[in-house]
Gaussian input, Z-matrix of N, CA and C with variables (Angstrom, degrees):
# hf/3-21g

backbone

0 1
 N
 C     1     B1
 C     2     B2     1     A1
 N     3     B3     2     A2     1     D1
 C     4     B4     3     A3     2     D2
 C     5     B5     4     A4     3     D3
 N     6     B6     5     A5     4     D4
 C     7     B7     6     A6     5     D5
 C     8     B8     7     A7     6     D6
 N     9     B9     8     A8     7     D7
 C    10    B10     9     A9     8     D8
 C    11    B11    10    A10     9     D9
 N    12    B12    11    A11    10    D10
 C    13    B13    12    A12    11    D11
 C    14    B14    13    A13    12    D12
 N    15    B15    14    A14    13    D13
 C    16    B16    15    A15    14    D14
 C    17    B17    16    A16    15    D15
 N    18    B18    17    A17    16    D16
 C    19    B19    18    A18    17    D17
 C    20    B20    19    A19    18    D18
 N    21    B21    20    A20    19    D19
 C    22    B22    21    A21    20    D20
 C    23    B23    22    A22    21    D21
 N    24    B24    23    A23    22    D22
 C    25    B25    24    A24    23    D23
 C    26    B26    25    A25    24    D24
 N    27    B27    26    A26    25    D25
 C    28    B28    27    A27    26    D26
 C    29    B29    28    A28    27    D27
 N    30    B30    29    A29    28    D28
 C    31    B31    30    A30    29    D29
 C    32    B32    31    A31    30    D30
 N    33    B33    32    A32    31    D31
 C    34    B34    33    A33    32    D32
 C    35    B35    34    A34    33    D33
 N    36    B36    35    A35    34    D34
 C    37    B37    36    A36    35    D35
 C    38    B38    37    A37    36    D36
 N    39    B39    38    A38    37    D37
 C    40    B40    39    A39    38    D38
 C    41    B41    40    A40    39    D39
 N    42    B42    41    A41    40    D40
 C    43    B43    42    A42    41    D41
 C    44    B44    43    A43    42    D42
 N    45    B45    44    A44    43    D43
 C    46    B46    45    A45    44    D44
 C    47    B47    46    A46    45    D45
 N    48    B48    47    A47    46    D46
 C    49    B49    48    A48    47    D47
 C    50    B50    49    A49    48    D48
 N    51    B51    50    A50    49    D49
 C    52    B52    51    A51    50    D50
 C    53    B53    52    A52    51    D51
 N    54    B54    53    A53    52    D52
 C    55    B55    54    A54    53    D53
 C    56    B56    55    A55    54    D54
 N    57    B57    56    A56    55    D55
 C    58    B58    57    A57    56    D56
 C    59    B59    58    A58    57    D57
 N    60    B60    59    A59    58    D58
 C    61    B61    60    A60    59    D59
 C    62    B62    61    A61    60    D60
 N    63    B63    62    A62    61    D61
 C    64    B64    63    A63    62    D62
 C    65    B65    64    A64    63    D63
 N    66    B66    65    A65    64    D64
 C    67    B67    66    A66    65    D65
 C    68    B68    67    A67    66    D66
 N    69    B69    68    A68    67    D67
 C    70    B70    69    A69    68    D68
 C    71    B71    70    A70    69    D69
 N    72    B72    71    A71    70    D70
 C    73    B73    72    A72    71    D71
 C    74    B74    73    A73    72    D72
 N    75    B75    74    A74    73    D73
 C    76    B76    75    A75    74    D74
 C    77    B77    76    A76    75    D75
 N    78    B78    77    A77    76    D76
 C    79    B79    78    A78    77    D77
 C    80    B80    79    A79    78    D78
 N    81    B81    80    A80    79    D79
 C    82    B82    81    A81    80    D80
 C    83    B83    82    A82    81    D81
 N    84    B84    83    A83    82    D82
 C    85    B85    84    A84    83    D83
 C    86    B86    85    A85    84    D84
 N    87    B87    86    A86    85    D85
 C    88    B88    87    A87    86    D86
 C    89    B89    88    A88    87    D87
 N    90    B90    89    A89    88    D88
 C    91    B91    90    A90    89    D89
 C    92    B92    91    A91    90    D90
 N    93    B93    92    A92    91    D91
 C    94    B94    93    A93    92    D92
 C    95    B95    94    A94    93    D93
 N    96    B96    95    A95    94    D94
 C    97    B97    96    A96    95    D95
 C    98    B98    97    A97    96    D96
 N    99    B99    98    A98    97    D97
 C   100   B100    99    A99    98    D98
 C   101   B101   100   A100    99    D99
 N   102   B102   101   A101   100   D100
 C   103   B103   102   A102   101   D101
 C   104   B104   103   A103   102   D102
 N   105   B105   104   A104   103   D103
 C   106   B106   105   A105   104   D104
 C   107   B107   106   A106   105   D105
 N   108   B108   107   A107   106   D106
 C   109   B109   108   A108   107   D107
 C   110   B110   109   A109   108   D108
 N   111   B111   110   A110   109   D109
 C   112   B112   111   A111   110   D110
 C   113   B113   112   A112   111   D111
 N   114   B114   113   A113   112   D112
 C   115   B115   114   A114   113   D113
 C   116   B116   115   A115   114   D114
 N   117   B117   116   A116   115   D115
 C   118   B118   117   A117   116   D116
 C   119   B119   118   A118   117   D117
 N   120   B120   119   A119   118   D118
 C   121   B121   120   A120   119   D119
 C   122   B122   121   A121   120   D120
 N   123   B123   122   A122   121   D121
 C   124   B124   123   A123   122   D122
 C   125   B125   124   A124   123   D123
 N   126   B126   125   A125   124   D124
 C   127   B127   126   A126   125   D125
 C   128   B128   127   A127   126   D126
 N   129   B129   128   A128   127   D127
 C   130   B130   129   A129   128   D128
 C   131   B131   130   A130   129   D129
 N   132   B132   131   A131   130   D130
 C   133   B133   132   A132   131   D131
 C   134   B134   133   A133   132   D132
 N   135   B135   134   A134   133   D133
 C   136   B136   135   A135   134   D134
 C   137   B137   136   A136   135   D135
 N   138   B138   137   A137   136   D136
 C   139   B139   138   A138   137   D137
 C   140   B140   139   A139   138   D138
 N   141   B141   140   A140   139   D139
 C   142   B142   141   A141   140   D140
 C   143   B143   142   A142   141   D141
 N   144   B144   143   A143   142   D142
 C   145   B145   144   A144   143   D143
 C   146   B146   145   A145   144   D144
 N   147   B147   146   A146   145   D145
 C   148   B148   147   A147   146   D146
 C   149   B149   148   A148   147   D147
 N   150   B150   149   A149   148   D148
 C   151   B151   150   A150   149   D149
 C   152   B152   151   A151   150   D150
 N   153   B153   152   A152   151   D151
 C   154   B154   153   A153   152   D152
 C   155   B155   154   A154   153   D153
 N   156   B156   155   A155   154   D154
 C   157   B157   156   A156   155   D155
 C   158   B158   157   A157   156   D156
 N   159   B159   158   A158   157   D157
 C   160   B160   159   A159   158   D158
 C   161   B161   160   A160   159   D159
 N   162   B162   161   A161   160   D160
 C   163   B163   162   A162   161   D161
 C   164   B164   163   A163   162   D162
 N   165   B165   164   A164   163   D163
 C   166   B166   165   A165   164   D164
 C   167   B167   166   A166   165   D165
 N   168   B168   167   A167   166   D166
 C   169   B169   168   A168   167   D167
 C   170   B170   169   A169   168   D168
 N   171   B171   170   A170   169   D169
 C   172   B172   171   A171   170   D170
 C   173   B173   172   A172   171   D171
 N   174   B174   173   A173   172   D172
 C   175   B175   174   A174   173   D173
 C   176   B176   175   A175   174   D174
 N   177   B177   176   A176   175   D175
 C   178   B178   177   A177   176   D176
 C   179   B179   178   A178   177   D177
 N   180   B180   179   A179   178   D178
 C   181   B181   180   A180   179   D179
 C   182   B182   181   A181   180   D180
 N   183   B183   182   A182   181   D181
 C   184   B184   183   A183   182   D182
 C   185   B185   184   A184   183   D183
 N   186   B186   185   A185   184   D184
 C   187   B187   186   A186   185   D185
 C   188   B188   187   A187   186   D186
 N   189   B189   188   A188   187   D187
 C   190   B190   189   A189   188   D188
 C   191   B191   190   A190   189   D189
 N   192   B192   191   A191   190   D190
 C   193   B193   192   A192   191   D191
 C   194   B194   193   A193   192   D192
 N   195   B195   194   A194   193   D193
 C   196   B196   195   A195   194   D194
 C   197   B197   196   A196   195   D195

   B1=1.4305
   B2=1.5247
   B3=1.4946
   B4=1.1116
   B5=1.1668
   B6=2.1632
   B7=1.4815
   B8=1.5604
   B9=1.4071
   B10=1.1032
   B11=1.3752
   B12=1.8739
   B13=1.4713
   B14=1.4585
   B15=1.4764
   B16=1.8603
   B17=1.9139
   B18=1.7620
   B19=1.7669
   B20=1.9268
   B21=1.1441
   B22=1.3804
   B23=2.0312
   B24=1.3462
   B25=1.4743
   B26=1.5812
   B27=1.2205
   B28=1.7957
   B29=1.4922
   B30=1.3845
   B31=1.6559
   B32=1.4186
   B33=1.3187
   B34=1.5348
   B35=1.7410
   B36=1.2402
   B37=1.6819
   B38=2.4203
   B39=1.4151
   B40=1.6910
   B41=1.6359
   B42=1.7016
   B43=1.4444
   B44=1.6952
   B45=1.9359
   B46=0.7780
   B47=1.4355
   B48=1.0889
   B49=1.4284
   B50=1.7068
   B51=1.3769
   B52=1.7457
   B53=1.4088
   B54=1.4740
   B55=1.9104
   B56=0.8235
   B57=1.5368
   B58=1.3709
   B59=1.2761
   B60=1.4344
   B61=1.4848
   B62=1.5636
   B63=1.1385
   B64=1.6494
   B65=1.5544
   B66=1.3723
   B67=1.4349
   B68=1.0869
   B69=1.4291
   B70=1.0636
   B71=1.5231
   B72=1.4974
   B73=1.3844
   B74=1.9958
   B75=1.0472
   B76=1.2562
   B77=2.1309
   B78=0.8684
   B79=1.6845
   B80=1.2622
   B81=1.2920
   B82=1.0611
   B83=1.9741
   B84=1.2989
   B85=1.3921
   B86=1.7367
   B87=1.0703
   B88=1.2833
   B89=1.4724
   B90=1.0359
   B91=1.4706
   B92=1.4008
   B93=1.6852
   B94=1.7765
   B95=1.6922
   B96=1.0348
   B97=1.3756
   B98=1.9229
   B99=1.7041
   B100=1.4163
   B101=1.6786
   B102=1.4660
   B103=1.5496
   B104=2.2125
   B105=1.2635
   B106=0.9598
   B107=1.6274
   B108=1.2431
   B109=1.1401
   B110=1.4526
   B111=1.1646
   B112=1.4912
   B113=1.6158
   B114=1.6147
   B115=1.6755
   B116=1.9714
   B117=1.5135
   B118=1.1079
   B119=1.9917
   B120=1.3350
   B121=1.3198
   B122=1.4496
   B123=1.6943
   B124=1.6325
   B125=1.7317
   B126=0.9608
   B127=1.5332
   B128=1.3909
   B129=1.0871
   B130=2.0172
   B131=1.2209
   B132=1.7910
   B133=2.0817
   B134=0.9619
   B135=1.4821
   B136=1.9895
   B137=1.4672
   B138=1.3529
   B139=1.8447
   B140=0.9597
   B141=1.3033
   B142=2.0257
   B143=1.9126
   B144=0.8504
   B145=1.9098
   B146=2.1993
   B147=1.3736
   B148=1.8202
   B149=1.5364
   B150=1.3358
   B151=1.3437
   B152=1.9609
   B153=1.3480
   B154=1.5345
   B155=1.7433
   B156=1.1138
   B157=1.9790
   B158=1.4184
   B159=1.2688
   B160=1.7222
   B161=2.0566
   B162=1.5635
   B163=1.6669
   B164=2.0042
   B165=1.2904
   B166=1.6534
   B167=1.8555
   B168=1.1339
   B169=1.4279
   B170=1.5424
   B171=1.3716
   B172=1.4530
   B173=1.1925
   B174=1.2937
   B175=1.4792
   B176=1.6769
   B177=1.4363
   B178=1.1622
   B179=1.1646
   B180=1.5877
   B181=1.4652
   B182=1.7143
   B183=1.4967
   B184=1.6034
   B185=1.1901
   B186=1.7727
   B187=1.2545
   B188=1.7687
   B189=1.1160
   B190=1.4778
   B191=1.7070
   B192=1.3373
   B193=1.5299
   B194=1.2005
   B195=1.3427
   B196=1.8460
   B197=1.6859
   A1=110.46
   A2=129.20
   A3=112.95
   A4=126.55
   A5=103.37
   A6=124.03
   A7=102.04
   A8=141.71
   A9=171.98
   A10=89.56
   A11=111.32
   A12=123.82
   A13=107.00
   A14=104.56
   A15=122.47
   A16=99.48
   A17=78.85
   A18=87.74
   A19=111.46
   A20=119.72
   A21=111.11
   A22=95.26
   A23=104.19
   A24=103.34
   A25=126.28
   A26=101.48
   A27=114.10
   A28=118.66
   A29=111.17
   A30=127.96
   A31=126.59
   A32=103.20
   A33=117.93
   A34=109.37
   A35=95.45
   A36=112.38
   A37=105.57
   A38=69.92
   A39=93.02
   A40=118.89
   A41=112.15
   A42=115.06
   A43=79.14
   A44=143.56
   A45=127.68
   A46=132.26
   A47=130.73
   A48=131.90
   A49=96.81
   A50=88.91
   A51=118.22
   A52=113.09
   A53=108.13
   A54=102.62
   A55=124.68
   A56=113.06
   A57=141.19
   A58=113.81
   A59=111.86
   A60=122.70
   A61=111.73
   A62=96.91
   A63=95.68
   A64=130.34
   A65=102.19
   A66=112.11
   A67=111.95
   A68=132.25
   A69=155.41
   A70=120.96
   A71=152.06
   A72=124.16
   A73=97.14
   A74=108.45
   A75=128.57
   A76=102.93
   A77=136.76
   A78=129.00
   A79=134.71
   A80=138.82
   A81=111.58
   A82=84.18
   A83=144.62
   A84=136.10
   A85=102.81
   A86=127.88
   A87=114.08
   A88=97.83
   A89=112.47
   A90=139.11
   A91=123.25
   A92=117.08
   A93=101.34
   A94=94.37
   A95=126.59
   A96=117.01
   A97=94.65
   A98=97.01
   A99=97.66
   A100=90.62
   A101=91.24
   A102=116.85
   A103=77.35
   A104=117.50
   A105=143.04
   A106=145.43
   A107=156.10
   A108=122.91
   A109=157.76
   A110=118.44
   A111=111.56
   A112=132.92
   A113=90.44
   A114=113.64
   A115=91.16
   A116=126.94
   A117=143.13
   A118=93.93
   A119=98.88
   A120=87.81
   A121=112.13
   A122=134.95
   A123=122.07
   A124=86.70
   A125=138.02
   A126=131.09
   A127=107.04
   A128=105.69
   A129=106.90
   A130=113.85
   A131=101.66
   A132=94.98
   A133=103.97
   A134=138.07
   A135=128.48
   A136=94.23
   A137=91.38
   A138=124.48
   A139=92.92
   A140=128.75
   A141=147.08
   A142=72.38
   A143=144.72
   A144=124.16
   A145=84.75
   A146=105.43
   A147=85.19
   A148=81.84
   A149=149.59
   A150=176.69
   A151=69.78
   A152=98.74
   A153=117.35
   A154=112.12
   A155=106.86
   A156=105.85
   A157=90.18
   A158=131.82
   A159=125.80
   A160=93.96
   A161=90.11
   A162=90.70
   A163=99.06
   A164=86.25
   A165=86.32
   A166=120.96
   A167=122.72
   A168=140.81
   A169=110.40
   A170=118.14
   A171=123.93
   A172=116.66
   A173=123.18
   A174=137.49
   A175=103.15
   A176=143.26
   A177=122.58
   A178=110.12
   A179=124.68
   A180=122.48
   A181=89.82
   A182=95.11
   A183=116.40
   A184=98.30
   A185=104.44
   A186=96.40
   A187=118.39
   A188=113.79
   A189=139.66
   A190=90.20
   A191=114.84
   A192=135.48
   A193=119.09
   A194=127.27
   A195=127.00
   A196=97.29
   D1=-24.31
   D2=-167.43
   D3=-105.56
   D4=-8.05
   D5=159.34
   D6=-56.10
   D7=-66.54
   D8=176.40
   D9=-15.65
   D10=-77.86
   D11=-165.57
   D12=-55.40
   D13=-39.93
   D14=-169.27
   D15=-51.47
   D16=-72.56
   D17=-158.85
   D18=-92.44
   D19=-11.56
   D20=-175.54
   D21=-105.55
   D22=-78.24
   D23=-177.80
   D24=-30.34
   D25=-53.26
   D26=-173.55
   D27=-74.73
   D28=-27.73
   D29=159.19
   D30=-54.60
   D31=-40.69
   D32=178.53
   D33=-79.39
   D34=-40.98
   D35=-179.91
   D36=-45.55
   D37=-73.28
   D38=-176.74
   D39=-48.16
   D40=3.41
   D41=-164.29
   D42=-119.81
   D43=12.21
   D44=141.29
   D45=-79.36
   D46=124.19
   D47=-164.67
   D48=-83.03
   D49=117.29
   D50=171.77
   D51=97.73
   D52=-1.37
   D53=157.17
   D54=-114.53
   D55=145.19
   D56=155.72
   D57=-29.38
   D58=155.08
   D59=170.80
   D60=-157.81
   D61=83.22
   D62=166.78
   D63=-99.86
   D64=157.24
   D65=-167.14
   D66=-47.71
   D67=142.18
   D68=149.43
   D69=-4.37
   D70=120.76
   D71=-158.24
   D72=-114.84
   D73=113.47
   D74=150.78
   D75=87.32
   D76=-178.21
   D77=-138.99
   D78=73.10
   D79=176.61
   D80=-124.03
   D81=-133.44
   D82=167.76
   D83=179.65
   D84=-91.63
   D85=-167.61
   D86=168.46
   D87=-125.73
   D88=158.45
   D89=-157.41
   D90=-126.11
   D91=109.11
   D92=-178.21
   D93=-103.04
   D94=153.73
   D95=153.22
   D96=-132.74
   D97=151.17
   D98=-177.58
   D99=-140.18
   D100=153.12
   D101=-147.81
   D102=-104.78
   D103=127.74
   D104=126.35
   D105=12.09
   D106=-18.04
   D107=-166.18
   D108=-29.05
   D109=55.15
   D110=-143.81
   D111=-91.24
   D112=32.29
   D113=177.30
   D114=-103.45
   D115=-26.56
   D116=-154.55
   D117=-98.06
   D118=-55.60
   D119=179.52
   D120=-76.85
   D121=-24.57
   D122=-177.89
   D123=-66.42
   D124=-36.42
   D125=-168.08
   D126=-54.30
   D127=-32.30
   D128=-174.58
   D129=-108.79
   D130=15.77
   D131=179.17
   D132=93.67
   D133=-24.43
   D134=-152.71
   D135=-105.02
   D136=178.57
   D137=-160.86
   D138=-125.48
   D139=172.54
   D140=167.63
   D141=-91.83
   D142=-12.30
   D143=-162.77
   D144=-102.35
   D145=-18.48
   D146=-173.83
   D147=-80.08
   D148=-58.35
   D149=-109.73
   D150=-82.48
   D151=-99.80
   D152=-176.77
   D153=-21.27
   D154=-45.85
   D155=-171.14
   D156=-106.17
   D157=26.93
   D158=166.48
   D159=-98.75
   D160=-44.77
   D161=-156.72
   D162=-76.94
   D163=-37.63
   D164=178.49
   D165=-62.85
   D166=-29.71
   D167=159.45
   D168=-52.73
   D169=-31.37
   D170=170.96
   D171=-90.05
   D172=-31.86
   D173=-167.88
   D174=-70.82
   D175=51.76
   D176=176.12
   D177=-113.87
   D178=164.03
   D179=178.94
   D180=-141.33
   D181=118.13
   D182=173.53
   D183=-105.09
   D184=157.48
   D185=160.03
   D186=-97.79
   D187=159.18
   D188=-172.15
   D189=-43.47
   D190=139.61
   D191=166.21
   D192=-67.87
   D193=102.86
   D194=-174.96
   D195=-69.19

């Protein structure tokens, strides 16, 4: 419900001219956690820190192009 309120409800909201849109009140964010190999990654050169600035480089939320 609060992806929903976040990214579908509040998007649609904000494309009315002169309302507000505030965040969503109380629920929970969603959460990835990823488990590691790190005999697999020294094998290919990488760090858990390339791992970290690979997923965060993907992780952006723009807003939509008028």
């Amino acid at each position: 419900m609060n992806d929903l309120g976040q990214n579908n409800i509040r998007t649609q909201l904000a494309t009315i001219e002169g309302s507000q849109t505030p965040y969503p009140y109380g629920g929970k964010q969603r959460q990835i956690q990823v488990d590691l190999d790190l005999h697999a990654l020294q094998a290919k050169g990488l760090s858990p820190a390339d791992v970290v600035n690979a997923i965060s480089a993907q992780n952006l939320i723009a807003p939509p192009a008028r």
